[in-house]
C-alpha positions as CSV (number, residue, x, y, z in Angstrom):
1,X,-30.8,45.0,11.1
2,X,-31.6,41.7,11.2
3,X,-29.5,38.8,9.9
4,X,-30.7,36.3,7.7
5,X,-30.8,32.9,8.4
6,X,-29.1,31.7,5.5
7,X,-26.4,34.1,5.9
8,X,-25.4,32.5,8.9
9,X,-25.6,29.1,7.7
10,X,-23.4,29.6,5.6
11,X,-20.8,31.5,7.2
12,X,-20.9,28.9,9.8
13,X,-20.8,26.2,7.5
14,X,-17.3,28.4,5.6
15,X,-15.6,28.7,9.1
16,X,-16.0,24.8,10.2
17,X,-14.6,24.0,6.4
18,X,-11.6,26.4,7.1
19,X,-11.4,24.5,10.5
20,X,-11.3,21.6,8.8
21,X,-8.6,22.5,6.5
22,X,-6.0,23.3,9.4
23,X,-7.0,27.2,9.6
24,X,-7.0,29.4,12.5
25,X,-9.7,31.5,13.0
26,X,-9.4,34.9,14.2
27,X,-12.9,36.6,15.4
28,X,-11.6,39.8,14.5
29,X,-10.9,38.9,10.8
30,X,-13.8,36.7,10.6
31,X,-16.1,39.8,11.1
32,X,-13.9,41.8,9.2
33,X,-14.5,39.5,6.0
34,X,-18.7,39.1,7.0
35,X,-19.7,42.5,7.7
36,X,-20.8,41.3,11.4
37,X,-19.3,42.2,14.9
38,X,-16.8,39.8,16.8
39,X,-20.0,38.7,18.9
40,X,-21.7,36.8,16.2
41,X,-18.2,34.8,15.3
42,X,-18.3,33.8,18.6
43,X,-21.8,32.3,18.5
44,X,-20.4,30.6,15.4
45,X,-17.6,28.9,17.1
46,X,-20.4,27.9,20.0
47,X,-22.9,26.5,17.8
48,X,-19.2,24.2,16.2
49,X,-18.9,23.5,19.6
50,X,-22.1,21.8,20.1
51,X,-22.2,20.6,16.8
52,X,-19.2,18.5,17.6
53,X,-20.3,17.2,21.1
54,X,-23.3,16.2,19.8
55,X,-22.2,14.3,17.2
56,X,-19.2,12.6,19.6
57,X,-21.9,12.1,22.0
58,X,-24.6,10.2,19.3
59,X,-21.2,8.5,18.0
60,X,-20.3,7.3,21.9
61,X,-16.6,8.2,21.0
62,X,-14.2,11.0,21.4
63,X,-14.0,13.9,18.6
64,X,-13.0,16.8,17.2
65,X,-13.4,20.2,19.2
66,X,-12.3,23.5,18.7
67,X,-10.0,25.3,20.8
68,X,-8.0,28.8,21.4
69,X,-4.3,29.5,20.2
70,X,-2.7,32.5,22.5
71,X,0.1,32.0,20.3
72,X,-1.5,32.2,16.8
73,X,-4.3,34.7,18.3
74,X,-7.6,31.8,17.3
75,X,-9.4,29.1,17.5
76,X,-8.4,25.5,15.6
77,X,-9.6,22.3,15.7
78,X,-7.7,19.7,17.8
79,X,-8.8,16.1,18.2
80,X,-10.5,13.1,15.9
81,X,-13.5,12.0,15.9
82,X,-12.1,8.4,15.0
83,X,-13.3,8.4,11.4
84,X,-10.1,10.5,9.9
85,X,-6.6,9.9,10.4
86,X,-4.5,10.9,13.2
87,X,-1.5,13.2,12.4
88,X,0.7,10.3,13.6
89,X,-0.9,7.6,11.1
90,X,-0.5,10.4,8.3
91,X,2.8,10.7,9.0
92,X,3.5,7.2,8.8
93,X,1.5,6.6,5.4
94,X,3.8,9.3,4.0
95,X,6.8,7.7,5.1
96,X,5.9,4.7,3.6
97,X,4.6,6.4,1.2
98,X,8.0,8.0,0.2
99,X,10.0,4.5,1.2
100,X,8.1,3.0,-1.7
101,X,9.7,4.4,-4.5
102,X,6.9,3.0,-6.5
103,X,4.9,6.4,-8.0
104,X,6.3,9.2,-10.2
105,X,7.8,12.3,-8.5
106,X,4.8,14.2,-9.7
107,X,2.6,11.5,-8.3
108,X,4.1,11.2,-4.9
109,X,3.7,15.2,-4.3
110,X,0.0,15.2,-5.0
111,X,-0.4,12.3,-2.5
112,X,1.4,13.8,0.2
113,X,-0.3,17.7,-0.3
114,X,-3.5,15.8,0.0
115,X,-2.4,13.5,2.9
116,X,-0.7,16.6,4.8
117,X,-3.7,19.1,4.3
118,X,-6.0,16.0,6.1
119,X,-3.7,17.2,9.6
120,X,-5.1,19.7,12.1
121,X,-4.2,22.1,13.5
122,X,-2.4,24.4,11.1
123,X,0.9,23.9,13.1
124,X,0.6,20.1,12.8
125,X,0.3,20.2,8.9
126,X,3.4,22.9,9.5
127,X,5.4,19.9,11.5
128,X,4.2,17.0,9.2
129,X,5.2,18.8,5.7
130,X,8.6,19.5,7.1
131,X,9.3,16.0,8.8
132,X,9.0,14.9,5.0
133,X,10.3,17.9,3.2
134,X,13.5,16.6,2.8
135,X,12.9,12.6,1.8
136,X,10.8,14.6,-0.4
137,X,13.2,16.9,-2.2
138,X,15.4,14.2,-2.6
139,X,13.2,11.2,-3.9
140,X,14.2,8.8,-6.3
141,X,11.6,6.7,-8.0
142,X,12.1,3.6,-9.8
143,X,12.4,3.3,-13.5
144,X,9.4,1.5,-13.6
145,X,7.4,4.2,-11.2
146,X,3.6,4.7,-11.9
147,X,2.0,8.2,-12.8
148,X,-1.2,7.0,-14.4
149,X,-3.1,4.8,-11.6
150,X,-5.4,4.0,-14.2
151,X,-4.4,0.5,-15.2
152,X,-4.7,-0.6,-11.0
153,X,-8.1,0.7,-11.4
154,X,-8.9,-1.2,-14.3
155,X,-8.0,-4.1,-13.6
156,X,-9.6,-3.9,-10.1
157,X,-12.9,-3.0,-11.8
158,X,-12.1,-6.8,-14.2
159,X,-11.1,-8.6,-10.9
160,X,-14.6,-7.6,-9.3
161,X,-17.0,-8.3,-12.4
162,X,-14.4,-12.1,-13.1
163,X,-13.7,-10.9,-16.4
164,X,-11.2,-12.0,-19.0
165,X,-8.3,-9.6,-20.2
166,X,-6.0,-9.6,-23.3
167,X,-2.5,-7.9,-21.8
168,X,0.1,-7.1,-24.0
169,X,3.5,-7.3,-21.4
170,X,7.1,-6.5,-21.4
171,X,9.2,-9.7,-20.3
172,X,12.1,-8.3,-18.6
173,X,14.4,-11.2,-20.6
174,X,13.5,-10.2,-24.4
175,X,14.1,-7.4,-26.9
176,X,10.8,-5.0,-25.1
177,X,8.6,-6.3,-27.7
178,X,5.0,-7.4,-25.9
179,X,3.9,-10.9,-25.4
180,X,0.1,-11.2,-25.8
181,X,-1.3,-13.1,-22.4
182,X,-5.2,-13.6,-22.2
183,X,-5.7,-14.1,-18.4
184,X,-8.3,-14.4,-15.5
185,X,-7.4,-11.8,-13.2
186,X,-7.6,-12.5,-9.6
187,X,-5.2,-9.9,-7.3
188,X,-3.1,-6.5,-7.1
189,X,-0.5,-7.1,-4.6
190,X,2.5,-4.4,-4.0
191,X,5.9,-6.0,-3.0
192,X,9.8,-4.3,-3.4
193,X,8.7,-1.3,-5.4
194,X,6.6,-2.6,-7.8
195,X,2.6,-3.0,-8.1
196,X,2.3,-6.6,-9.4
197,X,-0.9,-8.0,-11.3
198,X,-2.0,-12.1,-10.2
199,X,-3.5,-14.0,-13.0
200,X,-4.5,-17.5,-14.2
201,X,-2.9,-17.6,-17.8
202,X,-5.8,-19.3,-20.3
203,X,-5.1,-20.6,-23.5
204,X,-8.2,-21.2,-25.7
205,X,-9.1,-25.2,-26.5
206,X,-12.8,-24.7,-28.3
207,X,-15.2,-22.2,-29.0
208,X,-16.4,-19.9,-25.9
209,X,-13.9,-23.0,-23.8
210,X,-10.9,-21.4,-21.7
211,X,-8.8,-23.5,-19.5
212,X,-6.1,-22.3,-17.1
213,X,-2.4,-23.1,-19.0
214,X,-1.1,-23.4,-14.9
215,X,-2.2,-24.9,-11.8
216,X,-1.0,-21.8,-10.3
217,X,-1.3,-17.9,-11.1
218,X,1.0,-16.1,-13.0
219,X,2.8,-12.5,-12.1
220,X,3.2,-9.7,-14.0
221,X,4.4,-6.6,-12.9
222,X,2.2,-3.4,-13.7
223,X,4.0,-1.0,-15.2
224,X,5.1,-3.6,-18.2
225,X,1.6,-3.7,-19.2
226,X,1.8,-1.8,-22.6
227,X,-2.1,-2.5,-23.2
228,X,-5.1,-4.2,-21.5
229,X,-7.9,-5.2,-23.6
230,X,-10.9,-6.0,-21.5
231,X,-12.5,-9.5,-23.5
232,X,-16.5,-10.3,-23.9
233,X,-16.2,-12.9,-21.4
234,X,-16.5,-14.1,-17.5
235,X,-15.0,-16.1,-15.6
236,X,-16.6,-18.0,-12.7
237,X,-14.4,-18.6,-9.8
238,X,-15.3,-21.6,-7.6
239,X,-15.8,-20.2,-4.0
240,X,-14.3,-23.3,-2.7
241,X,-10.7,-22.9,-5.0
242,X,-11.1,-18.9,-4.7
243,X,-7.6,-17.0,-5.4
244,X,-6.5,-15.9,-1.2
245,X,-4.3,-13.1,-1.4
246,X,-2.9,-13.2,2.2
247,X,-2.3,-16.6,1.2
248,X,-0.6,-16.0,-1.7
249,X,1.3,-13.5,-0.1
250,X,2.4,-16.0,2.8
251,X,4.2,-17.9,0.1
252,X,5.7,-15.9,-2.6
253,X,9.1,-14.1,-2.3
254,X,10.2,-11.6,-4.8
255,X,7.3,-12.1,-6.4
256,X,7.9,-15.0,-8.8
257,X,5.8,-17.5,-10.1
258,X,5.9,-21.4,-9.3
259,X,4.5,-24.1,-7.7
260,X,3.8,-24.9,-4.4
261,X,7.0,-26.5,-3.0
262,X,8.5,-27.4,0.9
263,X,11.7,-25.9,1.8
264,X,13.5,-27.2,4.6
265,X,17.4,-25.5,6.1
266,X,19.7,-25.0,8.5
267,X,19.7,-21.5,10.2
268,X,22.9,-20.8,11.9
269,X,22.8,-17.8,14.9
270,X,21.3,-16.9,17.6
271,X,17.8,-15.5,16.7
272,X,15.9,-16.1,13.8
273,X,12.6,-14.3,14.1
274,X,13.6,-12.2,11.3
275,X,13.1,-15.4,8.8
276,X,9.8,-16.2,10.6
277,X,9.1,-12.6,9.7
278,X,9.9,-12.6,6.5
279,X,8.0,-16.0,6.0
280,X,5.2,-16.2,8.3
281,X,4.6,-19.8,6.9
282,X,7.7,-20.9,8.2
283,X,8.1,-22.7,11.3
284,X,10.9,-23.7,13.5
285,X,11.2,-27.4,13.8
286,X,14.1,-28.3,15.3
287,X,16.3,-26.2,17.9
288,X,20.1,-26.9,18.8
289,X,20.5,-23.4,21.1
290,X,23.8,-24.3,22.1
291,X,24.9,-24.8,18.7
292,X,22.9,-21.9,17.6
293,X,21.2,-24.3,15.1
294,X,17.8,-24.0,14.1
295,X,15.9,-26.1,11.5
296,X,13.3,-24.5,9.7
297,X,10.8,-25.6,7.3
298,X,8.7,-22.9,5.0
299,X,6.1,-23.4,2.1
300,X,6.6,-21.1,-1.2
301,X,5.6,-20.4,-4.5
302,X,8.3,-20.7,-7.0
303,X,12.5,-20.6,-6.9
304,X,12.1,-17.0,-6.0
305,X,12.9,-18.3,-2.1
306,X,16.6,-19.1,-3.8
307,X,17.5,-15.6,-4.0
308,X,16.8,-15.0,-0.2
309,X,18.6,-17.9,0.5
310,X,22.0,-16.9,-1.0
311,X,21.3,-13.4,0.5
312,X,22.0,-15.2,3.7
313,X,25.4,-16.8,3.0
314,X,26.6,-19.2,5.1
315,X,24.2,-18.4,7.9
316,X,21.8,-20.6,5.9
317,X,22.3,-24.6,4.3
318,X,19.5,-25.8,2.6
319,X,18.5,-29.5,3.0
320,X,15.6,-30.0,0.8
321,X,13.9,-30.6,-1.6
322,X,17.0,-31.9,-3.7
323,X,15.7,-29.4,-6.4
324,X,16.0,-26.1,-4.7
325,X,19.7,-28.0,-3.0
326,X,20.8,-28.5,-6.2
327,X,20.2,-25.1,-7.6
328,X,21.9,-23.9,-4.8
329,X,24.9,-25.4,-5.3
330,X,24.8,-24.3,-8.9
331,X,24.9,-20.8,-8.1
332,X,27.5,-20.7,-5.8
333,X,30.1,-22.5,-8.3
334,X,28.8,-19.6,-10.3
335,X,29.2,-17.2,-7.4
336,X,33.0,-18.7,-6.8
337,X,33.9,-18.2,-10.6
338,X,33.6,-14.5,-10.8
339,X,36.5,-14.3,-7.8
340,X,39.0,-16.7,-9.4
């Protein structure tokens, strides 16, 4: 009896999904569950075959194929056709993934099942599940971890169509009752655990009239929105004075708000590449090697830079400006109080 040419479509068209998925294939159970002999499940894994050269060879790069397991008894796919993720680069994104601390528990596991099941072969998916099994078991989210992604989404949609939002946010400094903000959206950035919302705070001076209450955005962290209203009304953002994330990100640390101010110190050891790391708008501008001195000047957003700064003890000594110095000092006489 003849087969039908949709039957075989299809079939074909079930095996490569299975393939897909990390599955072996065994000929014998393949015909087993089509009612065909081992024969035509060979053809089938041919015509994959082909498929997939022919689409590496139209691409002009390297892809997926299918090969035979001796060990598992059939065929899997093996390869990437430079359009998916490598195993490695999965395994990476879930370790991030998991060093973030910034979703629910619940969250994090349908992330990685769907990150994990993107790995072929089977035994790969196998290797990468249990490489993270364990940070897994024991993750610990933040208190203020995400479950719902629906307010990022939200306010990405507002940042793409420039339009105004009413936010009703926590302050981390009051009794948890929300402050109303209207704002002018402009970025989602991620930084130490938290998803963070960038936003020119308006206040209202005439009918339909907006103007920005600070030369400079405003941060609010995500998950201390309470409520997001979207408002009637657009916002037009001058191409020339355009919010630059990477810019923005440059310059901020800790993620607090401020203006744009010059910090100039003293770095005292014998490499400090992890600063210029940590700032990549800082530069070195004078270098004592002997004396394991280097003077470095950086450009930031706000007094969140002071907190870094003490981090470093006396590896660091701030020279200007006489703000930020002065602070500094502060602190410290603070700092030397609670060991009296």
């Amino acid at each position: 009896m003849t087969e039908e040419k949709g039957d075989k479509i299809r079939r074909v068209l079930e095996i490569y999904d299975r393939l897909l998925n990390g599955r072996i294939i065994n000929k014998t159970e393949e015909a087993g569950r089509y009612g065909v002999n081992e024969r035509s499940i060979q053809r089938d894994i041919d015509d994959i075959r082909i498929f997939l050269s022919d689409f590496s060879a139209m691409k002009g790069d390297s892809a997926k194929t299918v090969e035979y397991s001796r060990t598992d008894k059939g065929f899997y796919l093996t390869g990437n056709d430079g359009n998916v993720m490598t195993n490695s680069e999965i395994l990476a994104l879930c370790k991030i993934l998991l060093e973030s601390r910034a979703f629910s528990a619940k969250r994090v596991k349908g992330i990685l099942d769907k990150l994990i099941l993107g790995c072929a072969p089977r035994a790969n998916m196998e290797l990468v599940g249990e490489l993270v099994s364990n940070e897994e078991f024991h993750y610990n989210q933040v208190s203020g971890a995400l479950d719902s992604l629906d307010t990022l989404w939200e306010l990405a949609a507002c940042i793409k169509e420039q339009q105004m939002v009413d936010i009703y946010y926590i302050r981390s400094s009051d009794d948890n009752s929300p402050i109303k903000r209207t704002i002018e959206p402009v970025s989602i950035m991620f930084s130490e655990y938290y998803f963070y919302l960038q936003g020119y705070i308006v206040d209202k001076t005439g009918e339909d009239i907006f103007e920005h209450k600070y030369d400079y955005p405003a941060i609010f962290r995500v998950d201390r929105i309470t409520d997001l209203i979207k408002k009637n009304k657009k916002y037009k953002m001058v191409y020339a004075n355009r919010f630059e994330e990477g810019e923005f990100r440059k310059r901020v640390q800790f993620m607090t708000p401020g203006k744009l101010t010059k910090v100039k110190f003293i770095f005292y050891g014998h490499n400090c590449s992890f600063i210029l790391d940590r700032m990549p708008t800082a530069r070195v501008i004078e270098c004592n090697k002997e004396k394991t001195e280097y003077t470095i000047e950086t450009e930031v957003y706000g007094k969140g830079i002071i907190m870094w700064l003490l981090s470093q003890g006396s590896k660091i000594k701030v020279i200007s400006p006489t703000e930020i110095v002065d602070e500094m000092k502060t602190e410290i006489k603070k700092m030397q109080k609670l060991y009296k």
